[in-house]
KOLFI-554602 format. One record per residue: residue in one letter; x negated, y negated, z of N, C-alpha, C in turn. Coordinates in steps of 0.2 Angstrom, whole numbers. Layout:
BEGIN
A/X/Y/Z/X/Y/Z/X/Y/Z
...
This chain:
BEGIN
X/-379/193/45/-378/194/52/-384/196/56
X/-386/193/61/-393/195/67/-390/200/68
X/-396/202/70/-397/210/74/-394/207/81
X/-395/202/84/-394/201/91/-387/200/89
X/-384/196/86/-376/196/86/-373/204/86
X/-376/207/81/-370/214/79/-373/218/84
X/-377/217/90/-378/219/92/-374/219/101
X/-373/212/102/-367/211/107/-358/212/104
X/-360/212/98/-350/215/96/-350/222/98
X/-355/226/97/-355/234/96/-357/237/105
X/-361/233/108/-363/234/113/-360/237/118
X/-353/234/120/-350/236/124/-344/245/121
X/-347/246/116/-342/250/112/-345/258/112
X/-351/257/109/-354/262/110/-354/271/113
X/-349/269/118/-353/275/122/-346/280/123
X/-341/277/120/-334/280/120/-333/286/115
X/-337/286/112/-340/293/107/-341/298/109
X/-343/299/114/-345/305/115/-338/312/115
X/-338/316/112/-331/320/109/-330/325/118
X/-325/328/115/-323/331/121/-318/337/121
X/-316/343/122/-310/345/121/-307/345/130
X/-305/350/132/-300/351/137/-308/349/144
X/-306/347/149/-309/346/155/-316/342/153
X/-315/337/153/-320/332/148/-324/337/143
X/-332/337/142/-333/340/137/-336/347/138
X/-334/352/144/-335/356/143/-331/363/139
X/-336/367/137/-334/370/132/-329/379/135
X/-326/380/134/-323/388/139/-330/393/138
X/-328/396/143/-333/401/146/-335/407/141
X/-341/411/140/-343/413/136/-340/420/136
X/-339/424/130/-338/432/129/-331/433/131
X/-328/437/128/-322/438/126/-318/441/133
X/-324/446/138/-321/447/146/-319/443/148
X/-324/437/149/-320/429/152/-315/425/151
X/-315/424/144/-310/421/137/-305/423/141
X/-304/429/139/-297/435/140/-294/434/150
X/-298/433/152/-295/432/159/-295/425/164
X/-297/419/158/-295/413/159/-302/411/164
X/-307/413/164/-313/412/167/-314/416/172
X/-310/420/175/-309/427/181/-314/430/180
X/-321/429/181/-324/434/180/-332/435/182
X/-332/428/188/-336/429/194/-338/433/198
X/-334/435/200/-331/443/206/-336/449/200
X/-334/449/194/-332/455/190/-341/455/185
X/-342/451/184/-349/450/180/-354/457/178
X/-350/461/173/-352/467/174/-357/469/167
X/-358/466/164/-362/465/157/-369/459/158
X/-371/459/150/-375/455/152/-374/447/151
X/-368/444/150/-368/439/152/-364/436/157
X/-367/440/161/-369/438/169/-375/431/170
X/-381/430/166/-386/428/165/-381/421/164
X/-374/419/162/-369/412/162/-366/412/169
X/-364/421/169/-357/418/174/-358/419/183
X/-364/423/183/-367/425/190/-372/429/188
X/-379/427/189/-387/432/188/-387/437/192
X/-382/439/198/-381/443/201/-379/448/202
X/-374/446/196/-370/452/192/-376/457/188
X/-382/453/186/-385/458/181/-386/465/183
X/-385/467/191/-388/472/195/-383/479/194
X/-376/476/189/-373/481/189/-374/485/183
X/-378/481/177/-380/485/172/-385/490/172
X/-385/494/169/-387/499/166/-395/499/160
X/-399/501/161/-404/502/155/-405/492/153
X/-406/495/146/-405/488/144/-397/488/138
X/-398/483/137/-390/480/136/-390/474/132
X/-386/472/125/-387/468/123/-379/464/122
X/-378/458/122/-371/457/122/-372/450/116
X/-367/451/111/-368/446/105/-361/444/101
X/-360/437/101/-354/436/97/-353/429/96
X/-345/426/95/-346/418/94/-337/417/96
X/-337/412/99/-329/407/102/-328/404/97
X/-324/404/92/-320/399/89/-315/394/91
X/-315/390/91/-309/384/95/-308/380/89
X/-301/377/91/-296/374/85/-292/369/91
X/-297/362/92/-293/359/96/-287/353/91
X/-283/353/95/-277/346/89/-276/341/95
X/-276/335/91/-273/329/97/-269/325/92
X/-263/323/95/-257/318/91/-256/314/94
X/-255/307/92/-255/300/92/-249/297/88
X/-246/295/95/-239/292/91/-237/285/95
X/-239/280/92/-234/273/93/-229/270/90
X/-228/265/91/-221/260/89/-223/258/81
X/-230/256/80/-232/254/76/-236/255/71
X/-236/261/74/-243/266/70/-237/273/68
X/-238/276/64/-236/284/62/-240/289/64
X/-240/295/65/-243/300/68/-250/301/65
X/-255/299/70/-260/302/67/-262/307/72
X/-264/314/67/-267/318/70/-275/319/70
X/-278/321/77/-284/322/76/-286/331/77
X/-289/334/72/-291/341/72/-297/341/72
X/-302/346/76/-309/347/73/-308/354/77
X/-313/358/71/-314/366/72/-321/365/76
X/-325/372/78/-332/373/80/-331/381/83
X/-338/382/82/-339/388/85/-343/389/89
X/-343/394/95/-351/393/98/-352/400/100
X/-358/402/97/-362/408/96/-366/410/104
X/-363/416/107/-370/418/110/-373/422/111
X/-377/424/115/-381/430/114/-387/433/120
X/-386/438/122/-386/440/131/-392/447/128
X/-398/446/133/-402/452/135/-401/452/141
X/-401/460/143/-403/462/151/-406/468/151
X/-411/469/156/-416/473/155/-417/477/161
X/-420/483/165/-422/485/171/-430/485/173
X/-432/480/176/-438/480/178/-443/487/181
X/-438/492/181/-438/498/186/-437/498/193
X/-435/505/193/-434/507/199/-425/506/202
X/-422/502/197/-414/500/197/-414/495/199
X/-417/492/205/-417/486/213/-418/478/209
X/-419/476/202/-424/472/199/-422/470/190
X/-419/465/189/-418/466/182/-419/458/181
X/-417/459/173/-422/452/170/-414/450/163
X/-414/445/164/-409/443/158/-412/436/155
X/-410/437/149/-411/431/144/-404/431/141
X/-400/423/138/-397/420/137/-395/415/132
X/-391/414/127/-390/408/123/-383/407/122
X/-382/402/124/-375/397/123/-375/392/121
X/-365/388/121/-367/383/119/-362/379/124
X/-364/376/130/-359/378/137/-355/371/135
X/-360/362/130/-355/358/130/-355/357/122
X/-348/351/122/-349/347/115/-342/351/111
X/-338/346/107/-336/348/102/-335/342/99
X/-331/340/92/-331/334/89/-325/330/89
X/-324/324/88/-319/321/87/-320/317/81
X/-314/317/79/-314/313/71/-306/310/72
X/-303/304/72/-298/298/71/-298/296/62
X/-293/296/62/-293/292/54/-295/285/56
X/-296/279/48/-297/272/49/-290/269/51
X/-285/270/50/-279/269/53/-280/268/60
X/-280/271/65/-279/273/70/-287/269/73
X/-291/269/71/-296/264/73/-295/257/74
X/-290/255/68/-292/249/68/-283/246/72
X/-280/252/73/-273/251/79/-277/249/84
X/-281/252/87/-286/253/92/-290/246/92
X/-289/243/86/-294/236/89/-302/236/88
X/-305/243/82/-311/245/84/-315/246/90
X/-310/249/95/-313/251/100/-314/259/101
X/-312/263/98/-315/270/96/-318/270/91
X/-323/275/91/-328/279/85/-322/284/82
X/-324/282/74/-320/288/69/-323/295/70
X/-328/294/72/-329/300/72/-337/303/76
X/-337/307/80/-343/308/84/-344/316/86
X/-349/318/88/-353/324/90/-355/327/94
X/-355/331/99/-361/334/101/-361/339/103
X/-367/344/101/-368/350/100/-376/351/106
X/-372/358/110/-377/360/115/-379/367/111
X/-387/367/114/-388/375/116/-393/376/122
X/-390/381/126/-392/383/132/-397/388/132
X/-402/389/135/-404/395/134/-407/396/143
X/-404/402/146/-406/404/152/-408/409/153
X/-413/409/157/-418/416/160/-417/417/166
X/-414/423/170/-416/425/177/-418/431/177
X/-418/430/185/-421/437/187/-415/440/192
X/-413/446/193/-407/449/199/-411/453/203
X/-408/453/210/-413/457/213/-408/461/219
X/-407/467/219/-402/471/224/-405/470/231
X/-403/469/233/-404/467/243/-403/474/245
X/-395/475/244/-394/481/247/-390/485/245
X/-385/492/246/-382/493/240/-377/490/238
X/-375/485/242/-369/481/239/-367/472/238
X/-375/471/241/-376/463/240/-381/463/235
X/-382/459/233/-388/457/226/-388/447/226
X/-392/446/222/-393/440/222/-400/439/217
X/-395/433/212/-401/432/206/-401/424/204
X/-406/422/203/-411/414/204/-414/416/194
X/-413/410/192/-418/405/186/-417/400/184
X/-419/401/177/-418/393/174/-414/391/169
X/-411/387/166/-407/384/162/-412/379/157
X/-411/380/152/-415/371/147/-411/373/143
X/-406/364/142/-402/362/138/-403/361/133
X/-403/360/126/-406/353/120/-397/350/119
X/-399/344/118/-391/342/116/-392/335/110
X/-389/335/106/-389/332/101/-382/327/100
X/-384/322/100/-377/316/98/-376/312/93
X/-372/314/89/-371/311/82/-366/306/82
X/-363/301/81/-359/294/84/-359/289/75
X/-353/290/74/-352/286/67/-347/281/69
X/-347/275/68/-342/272/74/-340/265/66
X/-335/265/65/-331/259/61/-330/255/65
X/-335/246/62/-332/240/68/-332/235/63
X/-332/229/66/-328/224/62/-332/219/68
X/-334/212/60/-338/207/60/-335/202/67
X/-340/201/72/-336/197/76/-337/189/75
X/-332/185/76/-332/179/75/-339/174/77
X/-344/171/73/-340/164/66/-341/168/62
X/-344/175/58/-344/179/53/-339/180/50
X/-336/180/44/-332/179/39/-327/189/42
X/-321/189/41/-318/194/43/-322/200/38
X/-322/205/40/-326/212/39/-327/219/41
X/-328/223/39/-330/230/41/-337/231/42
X/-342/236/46/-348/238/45/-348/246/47
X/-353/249/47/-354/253/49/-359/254/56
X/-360/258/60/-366/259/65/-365/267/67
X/-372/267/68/-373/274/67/-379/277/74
X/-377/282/77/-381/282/83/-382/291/82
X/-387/293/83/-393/300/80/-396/301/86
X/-396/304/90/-401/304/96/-401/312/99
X/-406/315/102/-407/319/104/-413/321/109
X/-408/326/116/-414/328/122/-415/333/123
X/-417/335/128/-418/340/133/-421/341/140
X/-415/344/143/-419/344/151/-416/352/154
X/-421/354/162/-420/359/165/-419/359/169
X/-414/367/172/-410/365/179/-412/371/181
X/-411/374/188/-409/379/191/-404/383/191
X/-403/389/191/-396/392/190/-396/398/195
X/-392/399/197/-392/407/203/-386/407/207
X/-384/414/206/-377/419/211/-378/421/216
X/-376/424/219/-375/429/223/-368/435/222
X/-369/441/223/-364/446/223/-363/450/227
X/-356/453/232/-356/457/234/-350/462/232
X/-350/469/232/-346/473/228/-347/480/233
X/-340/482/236/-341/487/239/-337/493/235
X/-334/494/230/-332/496/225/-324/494/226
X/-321/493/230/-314/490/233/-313/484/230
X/-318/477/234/-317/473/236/-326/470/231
X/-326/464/229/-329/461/226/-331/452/227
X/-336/450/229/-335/442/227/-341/440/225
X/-341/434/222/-345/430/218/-346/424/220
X/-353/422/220/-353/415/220/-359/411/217
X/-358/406/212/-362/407/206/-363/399/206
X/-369/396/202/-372/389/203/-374/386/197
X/-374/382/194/-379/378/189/-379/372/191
X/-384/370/191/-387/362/192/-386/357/185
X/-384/353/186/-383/348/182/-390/346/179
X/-388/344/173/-395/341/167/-395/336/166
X/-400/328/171/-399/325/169/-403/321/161
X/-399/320/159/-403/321/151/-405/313/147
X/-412/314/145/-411/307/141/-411/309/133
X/-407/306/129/-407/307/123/-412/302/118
X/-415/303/114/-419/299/109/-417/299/104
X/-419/293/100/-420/295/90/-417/286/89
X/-413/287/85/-411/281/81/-405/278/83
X/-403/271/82/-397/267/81/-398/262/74
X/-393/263/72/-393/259/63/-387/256/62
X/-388/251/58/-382/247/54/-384/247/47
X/-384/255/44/-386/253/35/-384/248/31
X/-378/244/34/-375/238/27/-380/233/28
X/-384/231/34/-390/226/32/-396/228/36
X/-398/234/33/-403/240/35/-405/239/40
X/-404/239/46/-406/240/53/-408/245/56
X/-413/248/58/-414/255/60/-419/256/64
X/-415/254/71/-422/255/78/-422/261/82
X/-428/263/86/-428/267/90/-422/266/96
X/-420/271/96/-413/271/102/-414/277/107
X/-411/276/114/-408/280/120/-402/279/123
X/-402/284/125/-395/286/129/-396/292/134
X/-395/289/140/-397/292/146/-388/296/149
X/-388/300/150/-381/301/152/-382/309/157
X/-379/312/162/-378/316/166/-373/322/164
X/-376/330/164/-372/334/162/-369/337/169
X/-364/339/170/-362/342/176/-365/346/178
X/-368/346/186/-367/354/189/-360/359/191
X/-360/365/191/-356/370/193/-354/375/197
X/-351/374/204/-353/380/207/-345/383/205
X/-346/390/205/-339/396/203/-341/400/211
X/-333/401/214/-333/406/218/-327/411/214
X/-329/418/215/-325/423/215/-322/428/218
X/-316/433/219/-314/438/221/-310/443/221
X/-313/449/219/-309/452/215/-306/459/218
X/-301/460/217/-301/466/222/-299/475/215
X/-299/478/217/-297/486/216/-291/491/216
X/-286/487/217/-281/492/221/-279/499/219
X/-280/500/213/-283/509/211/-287/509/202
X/-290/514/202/-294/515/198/-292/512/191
X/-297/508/188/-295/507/181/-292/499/183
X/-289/496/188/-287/489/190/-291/485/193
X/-292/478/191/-293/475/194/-292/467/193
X/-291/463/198/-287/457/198/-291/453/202
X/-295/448/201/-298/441/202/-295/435/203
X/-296/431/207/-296/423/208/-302/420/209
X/-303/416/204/-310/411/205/-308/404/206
X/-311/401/207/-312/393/208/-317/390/204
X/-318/385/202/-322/382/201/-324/373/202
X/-330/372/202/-330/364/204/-335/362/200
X/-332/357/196/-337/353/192/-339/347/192
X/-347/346/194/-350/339/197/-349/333/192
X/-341/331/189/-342/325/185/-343/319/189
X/-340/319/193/-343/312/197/-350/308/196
X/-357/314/196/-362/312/190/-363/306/186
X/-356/309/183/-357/303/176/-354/297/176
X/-356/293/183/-352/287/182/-355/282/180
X/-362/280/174/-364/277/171/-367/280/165
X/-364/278/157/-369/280/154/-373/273/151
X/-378/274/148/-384/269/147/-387/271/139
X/-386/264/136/-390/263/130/-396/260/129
X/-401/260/124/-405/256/125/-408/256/119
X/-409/251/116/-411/250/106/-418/247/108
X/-421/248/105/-429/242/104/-426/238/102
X/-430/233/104/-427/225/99/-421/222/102
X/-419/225/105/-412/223/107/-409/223/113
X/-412/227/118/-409/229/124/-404/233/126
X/-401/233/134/-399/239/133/-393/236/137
X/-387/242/140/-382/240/141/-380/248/143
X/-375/246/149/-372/252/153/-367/252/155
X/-362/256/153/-354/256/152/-352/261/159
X/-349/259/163/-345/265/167/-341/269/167
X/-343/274/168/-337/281/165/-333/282/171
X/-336/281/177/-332/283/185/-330/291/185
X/-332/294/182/-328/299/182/-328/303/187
X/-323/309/187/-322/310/196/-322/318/197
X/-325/323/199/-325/330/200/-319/333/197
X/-319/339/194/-314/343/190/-315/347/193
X/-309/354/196/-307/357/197/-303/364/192
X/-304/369/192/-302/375/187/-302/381/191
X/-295/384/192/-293/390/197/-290/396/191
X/-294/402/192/-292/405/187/-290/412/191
X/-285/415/188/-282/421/188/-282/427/183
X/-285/433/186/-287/435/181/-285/443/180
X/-284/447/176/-281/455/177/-286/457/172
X/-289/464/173/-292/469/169/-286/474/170
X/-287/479/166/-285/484/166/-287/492/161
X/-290/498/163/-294/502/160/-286/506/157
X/-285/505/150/-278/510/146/-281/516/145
X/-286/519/143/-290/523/142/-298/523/144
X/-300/528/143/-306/528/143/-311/524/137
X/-307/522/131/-310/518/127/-307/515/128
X/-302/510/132/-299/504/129/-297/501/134
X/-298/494/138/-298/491/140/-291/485/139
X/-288/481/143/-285/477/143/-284/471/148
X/-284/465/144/-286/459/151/-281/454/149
X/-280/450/154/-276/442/154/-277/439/158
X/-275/432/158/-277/428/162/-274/421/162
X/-272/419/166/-268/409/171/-273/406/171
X/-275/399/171/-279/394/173/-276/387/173
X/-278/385/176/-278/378/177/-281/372/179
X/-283/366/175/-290/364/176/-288/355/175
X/-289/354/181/-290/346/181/-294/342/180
X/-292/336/177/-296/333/171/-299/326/174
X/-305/326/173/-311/324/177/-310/315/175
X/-307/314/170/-305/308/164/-302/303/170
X/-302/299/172/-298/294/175/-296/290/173
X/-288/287/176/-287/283/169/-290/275/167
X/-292/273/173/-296/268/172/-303/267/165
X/-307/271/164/-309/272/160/-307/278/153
X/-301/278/153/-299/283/146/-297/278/142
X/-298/284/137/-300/283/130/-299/288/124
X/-296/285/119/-294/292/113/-302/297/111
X/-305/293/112/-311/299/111/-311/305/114
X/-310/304/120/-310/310/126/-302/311/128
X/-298/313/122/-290/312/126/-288/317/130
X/-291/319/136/-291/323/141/-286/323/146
X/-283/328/148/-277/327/153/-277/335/156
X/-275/334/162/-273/342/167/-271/349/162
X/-271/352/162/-269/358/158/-269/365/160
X/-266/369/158/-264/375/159/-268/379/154
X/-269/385/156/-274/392/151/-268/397/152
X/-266/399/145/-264/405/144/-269/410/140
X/-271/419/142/-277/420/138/-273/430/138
X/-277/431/133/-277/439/136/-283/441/128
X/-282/449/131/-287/452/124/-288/459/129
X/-296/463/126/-297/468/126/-303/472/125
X/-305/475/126/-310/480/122/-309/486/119
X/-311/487/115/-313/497/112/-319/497/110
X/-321/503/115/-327/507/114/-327/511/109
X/-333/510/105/-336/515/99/-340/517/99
X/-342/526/96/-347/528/94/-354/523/93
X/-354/516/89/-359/510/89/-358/505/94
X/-353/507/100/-356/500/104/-347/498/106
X/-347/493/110/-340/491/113/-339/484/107
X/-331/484/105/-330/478/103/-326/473/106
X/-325/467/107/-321/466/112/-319/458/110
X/-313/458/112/-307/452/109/-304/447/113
X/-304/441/115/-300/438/119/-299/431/115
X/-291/430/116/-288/425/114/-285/420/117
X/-285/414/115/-277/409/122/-277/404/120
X/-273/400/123/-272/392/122/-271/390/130
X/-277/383/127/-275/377/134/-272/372/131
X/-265/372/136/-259/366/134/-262/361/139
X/-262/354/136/-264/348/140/-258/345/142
X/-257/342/148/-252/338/148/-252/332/143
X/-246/329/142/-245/323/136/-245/317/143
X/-248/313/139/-249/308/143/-247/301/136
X/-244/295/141/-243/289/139/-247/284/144
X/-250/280/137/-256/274/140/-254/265/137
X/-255/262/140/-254/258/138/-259/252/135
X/-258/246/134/-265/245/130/-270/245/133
X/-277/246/129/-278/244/123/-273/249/116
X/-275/257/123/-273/259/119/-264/264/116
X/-259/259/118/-253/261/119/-250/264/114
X/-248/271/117/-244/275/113/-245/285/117
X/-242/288/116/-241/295/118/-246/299/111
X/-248/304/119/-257/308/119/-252/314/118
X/-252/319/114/-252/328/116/-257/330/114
X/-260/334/118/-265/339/116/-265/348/119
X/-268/351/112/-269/356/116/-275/359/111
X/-277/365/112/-284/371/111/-281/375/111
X/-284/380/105/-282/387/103/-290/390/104
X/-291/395/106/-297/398/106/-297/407/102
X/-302/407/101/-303/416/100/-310/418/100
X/-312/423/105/-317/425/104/-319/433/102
X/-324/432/97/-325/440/97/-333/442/99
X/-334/448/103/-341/449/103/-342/455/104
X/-348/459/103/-350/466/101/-355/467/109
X/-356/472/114/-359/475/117/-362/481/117
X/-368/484/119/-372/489/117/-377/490/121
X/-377/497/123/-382/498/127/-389/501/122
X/-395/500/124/-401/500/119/-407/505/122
């Protein structure tokens, strides 16, 4: 088989890999305050991973401060036609973070560092269900972020602040994809394999005002337009060239507000808007072979969160939280890789403070709507996410 031939069977296929859980492929919010309040927690941003959800919140910390832990997700997706039996798609992941915040002195001035993992999780389809599909989905693909963000916060006054830095993403895409010999080739299976990896840098910064009542937020990251490097392969007749893939990560702005109505409560609504419109082309490129760019069209997603804190004691904390988040996915371009649909957030959790430090808990599930498609790919979509986060806080 030419390289140029397996090269136009596959070309147009390529780019449907990319994994995804709930709101194309961003990942839920970091630390178990947020978790726990369905993302409420712009307004509130009272620890050190402010440095994700507002740099402006940093001002409310204390000393220095270290915040550490990791999101567990257990997404499922089920797939049922006329013709096909139920396949289920499951993939686990974790994503670890990890927050410093510092006082420059004087209180007016603080410094945070940060590591997340804000996108990516995996998708994996049985051979079944690929070859329902017509080998137009990957059996299985990847991508795994890490963020790492720096700012600086700075008190205006004693109840406004505002904090500015930078963001640098690395992202990696692993893409295993089952396809079949295009004709005059004798009927067949091969494999191809796509490995590539980038990194780029964005701007990121809040603003906060808190008059101990009344509280609001509003918060920004700039989207990463990223190019990816490394390899494209077809091992069964050793083909193995330099490849890229150019593709756009969203930008983000969060508003918040939270109010106080007596000591120990507090109750928030956020908004959020995410720049997927961005990604209305992704782009391949192989040496030797040229390149080829698939339209995603994808369109702004939307995420309104509702959130409650509540102080049960002096060591114990209590929170919950509503969401709701519209799926960036259209259907003109959907696809089993990304089986995305509008969704609901049910969350709650907590902390206790100890003699070593705060421990802190949030749990929930995102129910997706179920959706029916029709060909290529026809049959009825459910999906939903389980999350749990746990993370440790500490002043130092």
């Amino acid at each position: 088989m030419g390289k140029r031939n397996t090269w136009a069977a596959v070309c147009a296929l390529f780019l449907v890999a990319v994994s995804a859980g709930a709101q194309g492929f961003r990942n839920p919010p970091e630390g178990p305050a947020s978790i726990s309040q369905a993302g409420a927690f712009v307004a509130q941003c009272d620890d050190a991973s402010a440095v994700m959800h507002n740099p402006a919140g940093l001002v409310q910390v204390e000393g220095e401060q270290v915040v550490v832990g990791s999101t567990l997700l257990f997404p499922f997706t089920s797939f049922k036609s006329g013709t096909l039996d139920t396949e289920k798609k499951f993939s686990s992941g974790y994503m670890p973070y990890a927050f410093y915040s510092t006082d420059l002195g004087g209180g007016n001035a603080r410094f945070g560092i940060g590591l997340a993992s804000p996108f990516g999780q995996s998708t994996e389809w049985g051979k079944n269900a690929v070859r329902h599909w017509n080998y137009a989905v990957s059996d299985y693909s990847s991508m795994r972020t890490a963020e790492m963000s720096a700012v600086m916060a700075f008190r205006i006054s004693p109840e406004l602040s505002a904090g500015l830095g930078l963001g640098i993403c690395r992202s990696e895409l692993d893409i295993d994809s089952l396809r079949v010999f295009p004709p005059p080739y004798p009927p067949g299976e091969f494999r191809e394999k796509i490995d590539v990896a980038g990194t780029a840098a964005a701007p990121v910064g809040g603003i906060l005002y808190n008059n101990g009542r009344v509280s609001a937020g509003l918060a920004f990251r700039a989207g990463y337009d990223m190019k990816h490097s490394g390899t494209y392969s077809i091992p069964g007749i050793m083909l193995h060239e330099k490849a890229s893939i150019e593709m756009e990560f969203p930008p983000c702005v969060s508003a918040g507000l939270a109010v106080y109505p007596e000591p120990g409560l507090k109750i928030e609504l956020d908004a959020h808007w995410y720049g997927y419109s961005s990604l209305d082309v992704m782009k391949l490129s192989v040496r030797g072979l040229g390149s080829v760019s698939m339209a995603r069209d994808w369109k702004d997603s939307r995420m309104f969160s509702l959130g409650m804190e509540y102080r049960k004691s002096s060591r114990i904390k209590l929170r919950a939280g509503l969401g709701y988040i519209s799926s960036p996915v259209p259907s003109s371009t959907w696809e089993p890789s990304i089986p995305d649909a509008d969704s609901f957030i049910v969350s709650a959790g907590g902390e206790f403070e100890t003699g070593f430090g705060t421990l802190g808990l949030g749990m929930g599930v995102n129910i997706l709507k179920s959706i029916e498609r029709g060909m290529p790919y026809a049959g009825k979509y459910e999906s939903k996410g389980y999350f749990i986060s746990f993370g440790y806080r500490k002043k130092i």
